[in-house]
C-alpha positions as CSV (number, residue, x, y, z in Angstrom):
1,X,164.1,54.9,168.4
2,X,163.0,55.3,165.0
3,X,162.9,51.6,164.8
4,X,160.5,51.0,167.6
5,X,158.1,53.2,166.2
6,X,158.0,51.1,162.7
7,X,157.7,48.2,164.7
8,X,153.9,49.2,166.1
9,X,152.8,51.8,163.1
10,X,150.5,48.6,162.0
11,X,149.2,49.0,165.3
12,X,148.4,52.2,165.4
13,X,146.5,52.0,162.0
14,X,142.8,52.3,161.5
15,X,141.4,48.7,160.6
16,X,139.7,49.8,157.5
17,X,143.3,51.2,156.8
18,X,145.3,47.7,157.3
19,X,141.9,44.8,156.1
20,X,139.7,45.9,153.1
21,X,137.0,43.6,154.4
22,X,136.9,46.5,157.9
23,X,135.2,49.3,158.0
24,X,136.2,50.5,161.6
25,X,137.6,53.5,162.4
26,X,139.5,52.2,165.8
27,X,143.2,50.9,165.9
28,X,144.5,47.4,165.1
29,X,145.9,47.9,168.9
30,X,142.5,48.4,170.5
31,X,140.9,45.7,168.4
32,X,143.4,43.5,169.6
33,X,142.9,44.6,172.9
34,X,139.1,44.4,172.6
35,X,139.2,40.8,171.4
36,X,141.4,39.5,174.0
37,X,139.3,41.3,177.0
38,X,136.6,39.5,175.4
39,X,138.6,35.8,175.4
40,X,139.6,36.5,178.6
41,X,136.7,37.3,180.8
42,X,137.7,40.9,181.1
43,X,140.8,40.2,182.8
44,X,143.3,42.8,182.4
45,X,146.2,41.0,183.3
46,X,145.9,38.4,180.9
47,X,144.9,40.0,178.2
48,X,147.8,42.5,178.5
49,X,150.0,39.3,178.7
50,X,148.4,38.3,175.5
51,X,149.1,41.4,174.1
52,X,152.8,41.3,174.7
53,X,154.0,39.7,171.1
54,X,152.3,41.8,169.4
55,X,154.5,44.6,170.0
56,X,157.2,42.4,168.5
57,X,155.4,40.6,166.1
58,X,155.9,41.4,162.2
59,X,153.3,43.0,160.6
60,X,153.1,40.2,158.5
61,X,151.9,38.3,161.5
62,X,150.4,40.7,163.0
63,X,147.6,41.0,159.7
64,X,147.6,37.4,159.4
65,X,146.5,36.8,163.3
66,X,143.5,39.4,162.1
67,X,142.4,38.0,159.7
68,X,142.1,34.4,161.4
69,X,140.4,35.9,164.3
70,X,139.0,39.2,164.3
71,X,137.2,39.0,160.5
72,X,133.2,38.6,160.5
């Protein structure tokens, strides 16, 4: 169990407290979520689909995917 909850603590971080170039206060989850509802037209299904690897993803990836999309 213990292992499961490493695997999505990046997720469950602040943004300003994973990218120095962030100053939000919501979680790497919901701005995932947020830019995939976006992507997809509001479509929940999808973008729950979309959100799937990220809860296996490294947090290596996971930062990396960020940065490429989500910085400003």
């Amino acid at each position: 169990m213990a292992d499961e909850v490493m695997k999505t603590a990046l997720l469950d971080r602040h943004m300003k407290e994973v990218f120095d170039w962030s100053d939000s206060d919501i979680p790497v989850r919901d701005a995932l979520w947020d830019y995939f509802m976006e992507k997809n037209g509001r479509d929940t299904i999808k973008t729950e689909e979309a959100m799937l690897p990220f809860l296996k993803d490294s947090d290596d990836k996971i930062e990396s995917f960020v940065n490429e999309n989500l910085k400003k």
